[in-house]
C-alpha positions as CSV (number, residue, x, y, z in Angstrom):
1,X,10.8,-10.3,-11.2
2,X,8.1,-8.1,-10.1
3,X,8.8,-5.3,-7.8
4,X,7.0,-2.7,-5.5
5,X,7.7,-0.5,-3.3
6,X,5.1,-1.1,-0.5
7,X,4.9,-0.9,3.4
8,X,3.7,-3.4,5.5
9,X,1.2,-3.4,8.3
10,X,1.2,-6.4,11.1
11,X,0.3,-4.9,13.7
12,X,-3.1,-3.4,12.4
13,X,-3.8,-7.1,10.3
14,X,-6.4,-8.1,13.2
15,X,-8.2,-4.9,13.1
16,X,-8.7,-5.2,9.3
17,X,-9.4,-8.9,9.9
18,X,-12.1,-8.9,12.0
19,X,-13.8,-5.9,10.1
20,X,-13.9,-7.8,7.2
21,X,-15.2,-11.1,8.8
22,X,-18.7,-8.9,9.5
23,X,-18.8,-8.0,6.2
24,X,-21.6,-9.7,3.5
25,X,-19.2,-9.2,0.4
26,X,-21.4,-9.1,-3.1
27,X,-20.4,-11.9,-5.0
28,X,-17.6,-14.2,-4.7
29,X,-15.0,-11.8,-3.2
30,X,-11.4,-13.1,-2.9
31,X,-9.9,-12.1,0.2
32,X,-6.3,-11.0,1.0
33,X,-4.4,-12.9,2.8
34,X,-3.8,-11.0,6.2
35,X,0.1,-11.6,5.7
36,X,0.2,-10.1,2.5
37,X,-1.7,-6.5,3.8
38,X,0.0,-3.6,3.0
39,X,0.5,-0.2,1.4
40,X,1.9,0.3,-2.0
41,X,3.9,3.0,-2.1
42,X,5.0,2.4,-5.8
43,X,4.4,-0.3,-8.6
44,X,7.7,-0.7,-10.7
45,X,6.5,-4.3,-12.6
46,X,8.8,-6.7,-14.2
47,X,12.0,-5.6,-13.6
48,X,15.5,-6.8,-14.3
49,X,18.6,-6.2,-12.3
50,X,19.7,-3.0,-13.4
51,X,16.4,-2.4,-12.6
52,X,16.3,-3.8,-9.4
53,X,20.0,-2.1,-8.6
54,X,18.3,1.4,-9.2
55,X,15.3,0.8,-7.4
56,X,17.4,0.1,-4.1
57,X,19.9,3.1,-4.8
58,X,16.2,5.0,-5.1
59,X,14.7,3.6,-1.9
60,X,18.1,4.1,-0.1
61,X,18.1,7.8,-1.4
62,X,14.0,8.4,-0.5
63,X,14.8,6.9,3.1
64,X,17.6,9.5,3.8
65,X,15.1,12.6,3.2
66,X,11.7,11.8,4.9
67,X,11.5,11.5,8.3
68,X,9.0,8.6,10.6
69,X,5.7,10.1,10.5
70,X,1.6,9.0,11.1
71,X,-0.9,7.7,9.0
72,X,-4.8,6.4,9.7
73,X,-7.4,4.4,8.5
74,X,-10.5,6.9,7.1
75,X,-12.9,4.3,6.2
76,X,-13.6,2.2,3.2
77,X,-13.3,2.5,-0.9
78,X,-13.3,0.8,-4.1
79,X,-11.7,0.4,-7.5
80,X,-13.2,1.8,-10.1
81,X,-15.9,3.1,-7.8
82,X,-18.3,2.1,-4.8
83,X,-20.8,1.8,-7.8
84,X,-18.8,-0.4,-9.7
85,X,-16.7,-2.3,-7.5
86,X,-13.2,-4.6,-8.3
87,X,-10.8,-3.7,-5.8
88,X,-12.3,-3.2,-1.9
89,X,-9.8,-1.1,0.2
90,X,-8.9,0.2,3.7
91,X,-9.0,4.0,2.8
92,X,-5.7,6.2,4.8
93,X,-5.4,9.1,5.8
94,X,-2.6,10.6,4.1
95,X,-3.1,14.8,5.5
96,X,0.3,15.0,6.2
97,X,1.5,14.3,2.6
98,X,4.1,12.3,3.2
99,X,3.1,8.6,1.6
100,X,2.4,11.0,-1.1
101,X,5.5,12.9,-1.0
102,X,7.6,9.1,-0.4
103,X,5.5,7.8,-4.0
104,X,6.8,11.5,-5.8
105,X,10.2,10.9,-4.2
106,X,10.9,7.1,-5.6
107,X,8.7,7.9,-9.0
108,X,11.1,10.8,-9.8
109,X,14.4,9.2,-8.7
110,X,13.3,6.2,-11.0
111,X,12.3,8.2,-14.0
112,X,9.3,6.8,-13.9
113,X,7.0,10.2,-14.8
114,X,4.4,9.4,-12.5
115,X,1.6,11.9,-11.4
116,X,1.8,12.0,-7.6
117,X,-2.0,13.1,-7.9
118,X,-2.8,9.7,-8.4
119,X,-1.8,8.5,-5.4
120,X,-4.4,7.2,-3.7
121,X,-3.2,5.5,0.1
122,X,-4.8,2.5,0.7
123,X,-4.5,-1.0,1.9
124,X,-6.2,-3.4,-0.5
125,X,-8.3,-6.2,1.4
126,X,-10.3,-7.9,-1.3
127,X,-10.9,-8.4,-5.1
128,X,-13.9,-8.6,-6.2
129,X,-15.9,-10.5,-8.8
130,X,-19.2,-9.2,-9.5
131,X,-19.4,-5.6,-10.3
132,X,-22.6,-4.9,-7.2
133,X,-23.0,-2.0,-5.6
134,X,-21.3,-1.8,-2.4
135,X,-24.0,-0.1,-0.6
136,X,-23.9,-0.1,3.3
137,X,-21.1,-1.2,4.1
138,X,-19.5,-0.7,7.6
139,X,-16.9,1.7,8.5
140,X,-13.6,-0.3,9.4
141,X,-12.5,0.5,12.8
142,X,-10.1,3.6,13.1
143,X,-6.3,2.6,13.7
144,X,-3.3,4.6,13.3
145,X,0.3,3.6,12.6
146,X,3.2,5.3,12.9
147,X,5.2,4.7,9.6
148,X,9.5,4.0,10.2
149,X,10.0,2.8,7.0
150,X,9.4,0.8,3.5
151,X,10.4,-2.1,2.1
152,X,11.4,-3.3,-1.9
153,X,9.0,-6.4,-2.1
154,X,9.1,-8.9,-4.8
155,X,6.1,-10.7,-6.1
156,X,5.2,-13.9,-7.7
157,X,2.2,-14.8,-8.8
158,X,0.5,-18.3,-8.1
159,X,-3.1,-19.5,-8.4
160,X,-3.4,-19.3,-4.9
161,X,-2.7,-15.6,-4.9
162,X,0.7,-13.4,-4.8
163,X,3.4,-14.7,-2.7
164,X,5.9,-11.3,-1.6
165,X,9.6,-11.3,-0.3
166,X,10.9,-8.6,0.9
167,X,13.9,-7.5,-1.2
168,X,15.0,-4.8,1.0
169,X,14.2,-2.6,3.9
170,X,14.4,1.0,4.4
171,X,14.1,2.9,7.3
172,X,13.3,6.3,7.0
173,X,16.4,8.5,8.5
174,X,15.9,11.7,8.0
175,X,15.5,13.2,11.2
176,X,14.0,17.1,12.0
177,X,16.3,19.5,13.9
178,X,15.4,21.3,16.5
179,X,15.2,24.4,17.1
């Protein structure tokens, strides 16, 4: 099966949905499904169940150190580049470094040798299949979220897109002390 570590967002779904409903996409642009928004934290790929066993002893161990914090939407990107787009995305704001530190602290507990500078936040909302320019577009409204925890997804592919379970959820427990 494939697996990912990935948060979901339903609350903000609305926002990105009616952003992208003004939106003249280049192309024929293949939406997201609203249900299936979300950040991914950490691809693992096929996977078997030793596999699968680590990954929850990993998320289980990442959950215990990192604390609830807040995260924001900074506008709008693309994969490879705005130039040459593929991917369109719902850029976050990740100033506090911790979905970067959460993506180091999975990566490293899963051997995985991943560069945390690679990490780029985001919330994908569209694939695209004509390589335009997007040039213009509109800012996505700002929204903030206050993230409490992840969630081990599994995906399967279909023609009508990827359908995700949630595997396993873990709220993050880690909590400061005060002083």
């Amino acid at each position: 099966m494939r697996l990912f570590f990935g948060i979901g967002i339903p609350e903000q779904r609305g926002i990105v949905t009616g952003w992208l409903n003004f939106l003249n996409l280049p192309g024929k642009a293949r939406m997201v499904q609203p249900a299936n928004y979300h950040i991914t934290l950490l691809f693992l790929g096929e996977s078997d169940s030793n596999q699968f066993d680590k990954a929850i002893k990993a998320g289980k161990a990442a959950a215990r150190i990192h604390s609830p914090f807040p995260i924001s939407a900074r506008g709008w990107g693309a994969f490879p580049s705005p130039n040459r787009p593929r991917v369109l995305f719902v850029a976050l704001d990740d100033s506090c470094g911790m979905l970067k530190s959460l993506n180091h602290t999975l990566a490293q507990s899963l051997a995985l040798g991943i560069d945390a500078k690679n990490f780029h936040p985001h919330i994908t909302v569209a694939r695209l299949n004509q390589m335009e320019p997007l040039a213009g577009l509109s800012e996505p409204p700002q929204f903030s979220l206050v993230i409490a925890g992840f969630t081990l997804f599994s995906s399967h592919l279909t023609p009508r897109g990827p359908i995700y379970r949630e595997e396993a959820v873990f709220p993050l427990e880690h909590l400061a002390k005060s002083e």
